[in-house]
MOPAC internal coordinates of N, CA, C and O (Angstrom, degrees):
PM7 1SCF
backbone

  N    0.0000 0     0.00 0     0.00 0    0    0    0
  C    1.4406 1     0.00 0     0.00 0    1    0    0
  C    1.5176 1   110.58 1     0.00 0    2    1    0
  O    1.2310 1   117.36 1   135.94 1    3    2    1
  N    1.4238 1   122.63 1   -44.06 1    3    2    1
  C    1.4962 1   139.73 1   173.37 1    5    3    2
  C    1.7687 1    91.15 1   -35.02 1    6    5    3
  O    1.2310 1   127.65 1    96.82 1    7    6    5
  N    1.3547 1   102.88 1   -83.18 1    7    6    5
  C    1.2767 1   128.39 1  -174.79 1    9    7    6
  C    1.7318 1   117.27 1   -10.65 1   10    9    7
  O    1.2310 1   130.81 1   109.20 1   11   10    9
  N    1.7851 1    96.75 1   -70.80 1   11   10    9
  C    1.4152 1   109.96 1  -175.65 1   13   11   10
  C    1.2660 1    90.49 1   -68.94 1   14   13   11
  O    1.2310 1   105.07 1   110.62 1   15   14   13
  N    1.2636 1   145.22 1   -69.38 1   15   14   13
  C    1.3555 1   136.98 1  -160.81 1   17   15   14
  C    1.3264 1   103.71 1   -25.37 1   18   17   15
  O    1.2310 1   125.51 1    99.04 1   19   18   17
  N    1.6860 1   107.02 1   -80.96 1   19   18   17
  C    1.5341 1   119.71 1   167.97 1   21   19   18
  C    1.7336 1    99.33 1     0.07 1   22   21   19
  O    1.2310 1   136.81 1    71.28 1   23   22   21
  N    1.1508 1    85.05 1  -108.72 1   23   22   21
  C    1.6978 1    95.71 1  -172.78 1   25   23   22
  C    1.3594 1   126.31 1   -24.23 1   26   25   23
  O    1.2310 1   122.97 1   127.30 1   27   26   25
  N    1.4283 1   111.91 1   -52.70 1   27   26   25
  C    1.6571 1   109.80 1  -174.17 1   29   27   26
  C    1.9884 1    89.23 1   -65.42 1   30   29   27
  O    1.2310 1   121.71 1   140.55 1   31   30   29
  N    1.2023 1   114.34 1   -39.45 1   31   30   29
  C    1.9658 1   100.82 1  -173.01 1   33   31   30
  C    1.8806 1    96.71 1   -44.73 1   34   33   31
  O    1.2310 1   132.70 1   118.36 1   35   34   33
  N    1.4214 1    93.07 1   -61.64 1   35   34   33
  C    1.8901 1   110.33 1  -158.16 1   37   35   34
  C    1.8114 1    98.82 1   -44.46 1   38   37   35
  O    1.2310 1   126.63 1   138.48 1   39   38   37
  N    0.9554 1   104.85 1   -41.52 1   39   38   37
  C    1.8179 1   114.05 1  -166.08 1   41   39   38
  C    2.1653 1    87.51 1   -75.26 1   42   41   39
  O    1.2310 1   124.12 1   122.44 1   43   42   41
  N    0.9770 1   109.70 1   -57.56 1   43   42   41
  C    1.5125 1    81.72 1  -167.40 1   45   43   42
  C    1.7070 1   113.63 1   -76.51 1   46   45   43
  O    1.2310 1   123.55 1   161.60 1   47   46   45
  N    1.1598 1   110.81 1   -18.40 1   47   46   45
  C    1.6338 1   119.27 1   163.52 1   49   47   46
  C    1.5641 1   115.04 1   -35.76 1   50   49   47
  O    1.2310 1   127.62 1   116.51 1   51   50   49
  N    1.8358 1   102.93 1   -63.49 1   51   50   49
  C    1.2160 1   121.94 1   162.67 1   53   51   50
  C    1.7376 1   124.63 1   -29.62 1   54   53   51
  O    1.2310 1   140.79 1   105.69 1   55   54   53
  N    1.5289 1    77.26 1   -74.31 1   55   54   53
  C    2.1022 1    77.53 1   176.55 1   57   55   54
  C    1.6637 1   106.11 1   -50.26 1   58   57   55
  O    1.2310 1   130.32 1   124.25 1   59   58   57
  N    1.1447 1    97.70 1   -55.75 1   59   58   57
  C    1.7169 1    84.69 1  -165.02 1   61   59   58
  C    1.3955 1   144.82 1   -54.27 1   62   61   59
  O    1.2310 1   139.04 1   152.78 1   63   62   61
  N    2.0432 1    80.70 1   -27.22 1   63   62   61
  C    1.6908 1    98.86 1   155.58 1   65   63   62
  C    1.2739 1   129.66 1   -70.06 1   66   65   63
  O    1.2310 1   114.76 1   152.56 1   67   66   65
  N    1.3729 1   127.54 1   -27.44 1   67   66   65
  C    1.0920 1   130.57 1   157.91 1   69   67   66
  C    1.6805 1   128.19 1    -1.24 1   70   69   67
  O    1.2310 1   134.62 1    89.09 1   71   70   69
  N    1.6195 1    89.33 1   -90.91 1   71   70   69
  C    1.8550 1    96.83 1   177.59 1   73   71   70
  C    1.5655 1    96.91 1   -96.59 1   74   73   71
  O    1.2310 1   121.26 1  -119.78 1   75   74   73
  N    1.2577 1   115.20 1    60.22 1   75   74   73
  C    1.2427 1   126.14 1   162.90 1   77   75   74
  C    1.6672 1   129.80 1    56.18 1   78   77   75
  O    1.2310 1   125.85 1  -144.77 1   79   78   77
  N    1.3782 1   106.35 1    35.23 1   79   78   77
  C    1.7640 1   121.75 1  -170.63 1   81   79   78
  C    1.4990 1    89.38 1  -110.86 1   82   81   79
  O    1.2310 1   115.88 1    -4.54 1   83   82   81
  N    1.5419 1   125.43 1   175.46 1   83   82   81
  C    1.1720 1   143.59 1   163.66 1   85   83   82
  C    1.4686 1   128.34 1  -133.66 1   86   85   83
  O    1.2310 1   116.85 1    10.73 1   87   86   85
  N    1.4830 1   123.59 1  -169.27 1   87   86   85
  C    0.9687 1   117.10 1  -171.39 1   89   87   86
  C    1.6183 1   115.45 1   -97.58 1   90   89   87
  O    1.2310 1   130.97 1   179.27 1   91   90   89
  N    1.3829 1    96.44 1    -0.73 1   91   90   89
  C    1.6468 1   104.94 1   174.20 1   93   91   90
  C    1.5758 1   105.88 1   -77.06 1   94   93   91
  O    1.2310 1   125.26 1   155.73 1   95   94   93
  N    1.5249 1   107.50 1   -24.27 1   95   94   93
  C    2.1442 1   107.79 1  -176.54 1   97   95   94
  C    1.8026 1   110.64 1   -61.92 1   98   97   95
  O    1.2310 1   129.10 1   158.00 1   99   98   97
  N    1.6238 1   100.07 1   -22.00 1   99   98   97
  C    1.6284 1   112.42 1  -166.53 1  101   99   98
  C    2.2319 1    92.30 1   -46.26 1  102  101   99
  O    1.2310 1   138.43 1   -51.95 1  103  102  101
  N    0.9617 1    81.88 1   128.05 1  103  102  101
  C    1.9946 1    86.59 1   159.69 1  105  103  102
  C    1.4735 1   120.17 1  -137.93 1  106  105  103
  O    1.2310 1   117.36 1  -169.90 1  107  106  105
  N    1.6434 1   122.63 1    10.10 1  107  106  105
  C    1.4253 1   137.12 1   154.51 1  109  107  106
  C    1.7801 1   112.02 1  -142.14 1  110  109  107
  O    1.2310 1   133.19 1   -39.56 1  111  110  109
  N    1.2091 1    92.11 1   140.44 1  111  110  109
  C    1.6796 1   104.12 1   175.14 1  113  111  110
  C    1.5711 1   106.81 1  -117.04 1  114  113  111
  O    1.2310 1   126.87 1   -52.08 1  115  114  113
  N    1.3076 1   104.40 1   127.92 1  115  114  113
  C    2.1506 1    87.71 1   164.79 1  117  115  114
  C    1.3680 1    84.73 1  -119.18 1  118  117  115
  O    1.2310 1   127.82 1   -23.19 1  119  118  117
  N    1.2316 1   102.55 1   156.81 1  119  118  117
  C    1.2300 1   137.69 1  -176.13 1  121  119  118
  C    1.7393 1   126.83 1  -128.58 1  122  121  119
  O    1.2310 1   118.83 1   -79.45 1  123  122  121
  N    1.1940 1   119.83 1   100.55 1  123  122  121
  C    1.8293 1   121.09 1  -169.30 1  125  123  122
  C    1.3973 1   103.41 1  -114.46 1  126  125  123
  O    1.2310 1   126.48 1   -76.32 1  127  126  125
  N    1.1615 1   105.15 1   103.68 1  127  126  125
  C    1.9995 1   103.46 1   163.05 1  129  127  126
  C    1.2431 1    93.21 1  -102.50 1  130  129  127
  O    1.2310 1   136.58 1   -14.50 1  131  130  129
  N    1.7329 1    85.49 1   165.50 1  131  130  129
  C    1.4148 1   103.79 1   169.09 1  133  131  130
  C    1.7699 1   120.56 1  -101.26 1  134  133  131
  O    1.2310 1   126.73 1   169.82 1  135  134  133
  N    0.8646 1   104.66 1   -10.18 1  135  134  133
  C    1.3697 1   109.81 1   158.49 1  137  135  134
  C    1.6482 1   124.08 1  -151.52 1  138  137  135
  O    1.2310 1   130.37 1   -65.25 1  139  138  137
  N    1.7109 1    97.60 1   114.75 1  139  138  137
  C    1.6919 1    89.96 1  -175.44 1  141  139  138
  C    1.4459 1   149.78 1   -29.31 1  142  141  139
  O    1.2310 1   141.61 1   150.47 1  143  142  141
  N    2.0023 1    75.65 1   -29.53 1  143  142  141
  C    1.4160 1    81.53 1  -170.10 1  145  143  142
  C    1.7166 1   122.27 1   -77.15 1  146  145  143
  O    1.2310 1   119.51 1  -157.03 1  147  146  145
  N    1.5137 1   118.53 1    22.97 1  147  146  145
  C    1.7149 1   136.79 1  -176.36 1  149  147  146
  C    1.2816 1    84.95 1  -110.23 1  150  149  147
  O    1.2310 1   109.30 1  -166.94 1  151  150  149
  N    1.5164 1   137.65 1    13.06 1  151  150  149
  C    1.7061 1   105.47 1   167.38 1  153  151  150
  C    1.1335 1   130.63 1   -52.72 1  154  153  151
  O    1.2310 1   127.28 1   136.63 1  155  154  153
  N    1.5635 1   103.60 1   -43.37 1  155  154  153
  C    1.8471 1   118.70 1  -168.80 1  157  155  154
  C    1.9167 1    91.55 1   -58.15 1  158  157  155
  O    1.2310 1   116.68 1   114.82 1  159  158  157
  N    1.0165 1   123.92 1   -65.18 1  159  158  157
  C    1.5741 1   132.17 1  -145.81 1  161  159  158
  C    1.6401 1    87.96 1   -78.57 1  162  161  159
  O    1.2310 1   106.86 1  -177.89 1  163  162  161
  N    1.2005 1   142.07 1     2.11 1  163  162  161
  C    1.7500 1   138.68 1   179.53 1  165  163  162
  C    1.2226 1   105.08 1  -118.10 1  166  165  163
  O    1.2310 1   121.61 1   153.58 1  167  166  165
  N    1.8458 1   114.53 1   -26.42 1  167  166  165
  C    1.5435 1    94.87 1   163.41 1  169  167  166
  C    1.6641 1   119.31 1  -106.39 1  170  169  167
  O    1.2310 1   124.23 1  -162.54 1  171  170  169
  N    0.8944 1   109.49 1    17.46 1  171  170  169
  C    1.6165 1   135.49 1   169.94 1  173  171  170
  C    1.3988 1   101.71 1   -63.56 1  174  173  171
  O    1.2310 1   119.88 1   128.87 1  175  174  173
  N    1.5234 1   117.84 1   -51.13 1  175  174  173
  C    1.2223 1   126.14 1  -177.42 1  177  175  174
  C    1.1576 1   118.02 1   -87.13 1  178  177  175
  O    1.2310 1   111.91 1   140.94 1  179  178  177
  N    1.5659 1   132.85 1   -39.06 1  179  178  177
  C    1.1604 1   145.66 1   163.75 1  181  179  178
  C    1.3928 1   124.97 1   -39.70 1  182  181  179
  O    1.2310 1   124.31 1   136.81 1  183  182  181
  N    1.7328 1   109.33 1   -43.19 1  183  182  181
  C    1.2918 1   104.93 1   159.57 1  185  183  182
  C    1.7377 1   152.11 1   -55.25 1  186  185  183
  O    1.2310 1   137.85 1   159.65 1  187  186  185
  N    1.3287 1    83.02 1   -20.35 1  187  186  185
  C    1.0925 1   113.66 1  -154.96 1  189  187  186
  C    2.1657 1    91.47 1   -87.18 1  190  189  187
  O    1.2310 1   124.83 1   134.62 1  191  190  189
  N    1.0481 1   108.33 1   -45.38 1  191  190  189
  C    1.3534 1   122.47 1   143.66 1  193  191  190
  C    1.2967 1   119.06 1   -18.00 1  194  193  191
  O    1.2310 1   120.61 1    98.43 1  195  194  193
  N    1.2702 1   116.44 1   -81.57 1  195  194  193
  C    1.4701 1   154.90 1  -177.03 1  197  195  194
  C    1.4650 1   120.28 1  -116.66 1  198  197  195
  O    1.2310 1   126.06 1  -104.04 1  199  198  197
  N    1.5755 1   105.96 1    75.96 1  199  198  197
  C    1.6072 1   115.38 1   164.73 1  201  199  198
  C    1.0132 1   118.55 1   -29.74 1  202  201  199
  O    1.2310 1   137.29 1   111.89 1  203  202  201
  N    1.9840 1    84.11 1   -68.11 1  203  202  201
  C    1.8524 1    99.24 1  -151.70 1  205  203  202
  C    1.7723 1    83.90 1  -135.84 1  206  205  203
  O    1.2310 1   134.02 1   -15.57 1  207  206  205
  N    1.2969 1    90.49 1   164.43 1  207  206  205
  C    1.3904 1   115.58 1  -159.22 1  209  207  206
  C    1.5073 1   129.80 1    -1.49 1  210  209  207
  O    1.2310 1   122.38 1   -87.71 1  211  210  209
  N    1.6705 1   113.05 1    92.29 1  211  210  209
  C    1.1457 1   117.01 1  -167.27 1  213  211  210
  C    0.7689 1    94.84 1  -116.40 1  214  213  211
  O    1.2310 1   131.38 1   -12.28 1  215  214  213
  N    1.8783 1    95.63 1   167.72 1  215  214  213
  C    1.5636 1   121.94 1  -159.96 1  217  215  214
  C    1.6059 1   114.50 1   -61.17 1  218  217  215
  O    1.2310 1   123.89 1   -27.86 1  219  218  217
  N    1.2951 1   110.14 1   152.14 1  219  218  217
  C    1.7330 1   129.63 1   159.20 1  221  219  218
  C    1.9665 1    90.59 1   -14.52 1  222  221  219
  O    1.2310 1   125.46 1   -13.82 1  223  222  221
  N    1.1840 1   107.11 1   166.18 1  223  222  221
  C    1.0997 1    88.61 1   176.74 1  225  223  222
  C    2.0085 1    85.01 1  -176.80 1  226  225  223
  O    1.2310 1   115.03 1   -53.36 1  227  226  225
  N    1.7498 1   127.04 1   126.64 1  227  226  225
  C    1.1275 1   116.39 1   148.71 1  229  227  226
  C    1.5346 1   102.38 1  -137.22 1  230  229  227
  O    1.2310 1   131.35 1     4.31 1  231  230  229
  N    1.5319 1    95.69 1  -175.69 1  231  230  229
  C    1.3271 1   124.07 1  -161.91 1  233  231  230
  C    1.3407 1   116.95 1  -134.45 1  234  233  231
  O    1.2310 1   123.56 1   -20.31 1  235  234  233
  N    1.5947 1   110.78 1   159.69 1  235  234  233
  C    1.3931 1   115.57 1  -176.87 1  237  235  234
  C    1.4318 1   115.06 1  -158.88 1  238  237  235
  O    1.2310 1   118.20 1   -26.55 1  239  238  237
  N    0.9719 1   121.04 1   153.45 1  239  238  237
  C    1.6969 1   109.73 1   172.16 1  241  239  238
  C    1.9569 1   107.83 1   -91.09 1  242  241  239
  O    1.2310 1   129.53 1   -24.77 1  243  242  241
  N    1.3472 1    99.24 1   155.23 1  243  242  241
  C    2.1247 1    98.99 1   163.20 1  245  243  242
  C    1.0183 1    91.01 1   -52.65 1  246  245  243
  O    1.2310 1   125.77 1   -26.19 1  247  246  245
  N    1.5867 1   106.52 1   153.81 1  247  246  245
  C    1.2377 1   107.26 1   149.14 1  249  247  246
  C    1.8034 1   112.44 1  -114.05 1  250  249  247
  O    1.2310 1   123.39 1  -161.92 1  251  250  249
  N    1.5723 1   111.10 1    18.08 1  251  250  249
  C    1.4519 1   104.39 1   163.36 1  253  251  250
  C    1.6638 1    90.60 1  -139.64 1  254  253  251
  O    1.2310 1   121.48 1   -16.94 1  255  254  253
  N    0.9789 1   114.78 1   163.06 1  255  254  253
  C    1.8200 1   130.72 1   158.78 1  257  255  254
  C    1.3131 1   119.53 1   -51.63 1  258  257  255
  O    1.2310 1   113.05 1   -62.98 1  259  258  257
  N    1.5081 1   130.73 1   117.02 1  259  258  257
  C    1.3271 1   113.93 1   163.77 1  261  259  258
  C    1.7121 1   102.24 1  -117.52 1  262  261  259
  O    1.2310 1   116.01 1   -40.02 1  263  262  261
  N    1.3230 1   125.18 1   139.98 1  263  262  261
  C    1.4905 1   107.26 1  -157.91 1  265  263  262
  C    1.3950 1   118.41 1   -91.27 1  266  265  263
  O    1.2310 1   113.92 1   -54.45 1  267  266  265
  N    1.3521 1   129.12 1   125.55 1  267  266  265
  C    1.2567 1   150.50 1  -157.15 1  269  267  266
  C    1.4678 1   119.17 1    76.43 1  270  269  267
  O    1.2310 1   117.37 1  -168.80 1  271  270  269
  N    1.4040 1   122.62 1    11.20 1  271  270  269
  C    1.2559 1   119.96 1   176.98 1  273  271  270
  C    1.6514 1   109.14 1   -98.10 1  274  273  271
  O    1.2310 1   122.19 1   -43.02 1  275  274  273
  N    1.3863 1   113.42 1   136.98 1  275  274  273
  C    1.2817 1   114.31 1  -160.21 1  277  275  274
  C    1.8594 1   106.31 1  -113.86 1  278  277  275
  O    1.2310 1   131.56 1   146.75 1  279  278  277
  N    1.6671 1    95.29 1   -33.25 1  279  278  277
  C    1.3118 1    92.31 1  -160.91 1  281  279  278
  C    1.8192 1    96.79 1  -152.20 1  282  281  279
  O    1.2310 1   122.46 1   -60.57 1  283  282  281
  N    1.6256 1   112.89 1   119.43 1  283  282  281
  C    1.8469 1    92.21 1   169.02 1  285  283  282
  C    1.7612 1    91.93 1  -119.94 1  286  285  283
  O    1.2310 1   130.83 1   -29.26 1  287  286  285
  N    1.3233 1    96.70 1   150.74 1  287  286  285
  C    0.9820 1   123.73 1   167.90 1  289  287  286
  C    1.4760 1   143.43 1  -125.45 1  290  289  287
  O    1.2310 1   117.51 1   -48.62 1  291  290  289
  N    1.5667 1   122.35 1   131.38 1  291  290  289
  C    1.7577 1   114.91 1  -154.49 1  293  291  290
  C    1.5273 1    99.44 1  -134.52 1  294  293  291
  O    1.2310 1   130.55 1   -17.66 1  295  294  293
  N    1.2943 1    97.26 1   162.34 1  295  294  293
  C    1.6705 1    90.69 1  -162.41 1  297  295  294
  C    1.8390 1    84.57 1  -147.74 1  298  297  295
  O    1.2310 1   128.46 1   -41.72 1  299  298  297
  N    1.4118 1   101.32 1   138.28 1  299  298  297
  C    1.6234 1   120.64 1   163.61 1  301  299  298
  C    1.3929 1   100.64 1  -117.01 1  302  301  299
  O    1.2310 1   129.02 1   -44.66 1  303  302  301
  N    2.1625 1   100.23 1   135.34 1  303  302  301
  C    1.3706 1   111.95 1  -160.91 1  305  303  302
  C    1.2388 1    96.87 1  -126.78 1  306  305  303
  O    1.2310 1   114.50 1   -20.71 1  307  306  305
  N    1.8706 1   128.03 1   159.29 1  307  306  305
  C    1.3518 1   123.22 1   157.17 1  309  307  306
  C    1.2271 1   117.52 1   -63.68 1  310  309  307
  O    1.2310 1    95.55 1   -98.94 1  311  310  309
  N    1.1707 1   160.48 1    81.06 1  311  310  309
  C    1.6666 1   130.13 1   111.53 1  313  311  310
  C    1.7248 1    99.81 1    85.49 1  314  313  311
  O    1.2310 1   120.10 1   180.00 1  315  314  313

């Protein structure tokens, strides 16, 4: 769960750095597992992201299976 988290953070970090924004501009996170029960181990990683004062942030479960996907994650940024 660490893992994918990892990645889906690193990949939108990426875009945002791009045209020169970061991951500190994020001011909403959604968050979709596929099974609740990986919250602890997705925000384990998440924190780590976001020490101190991180973004708005909700959650949801799939509501179908996609196989090996554990966790997607989307982020709205300032400008």
């Amino acid at each position: 769960m660490q893992a994918q988290t990892r990645q889906c953070l690193t990949n939108i970090a990426a875009v945002l750095e791009a045209p020169g924004s970061s991951m500190d501009k994020i001011v909403s996170v959604t968050l979709v597992l596929a099974d609740e029960d990986d919250f602890a181990g997705m925000n384990e990683e998440y924190l780590r992201w976001f020490p101190s004062n991180p973004p708005a942030r909700q959650g949801a479960k799939l509501p179908a299976r996609v196989p090996g996907l554990k966790v997607s994650v989307a982020a709205i940024a300032e400008a």
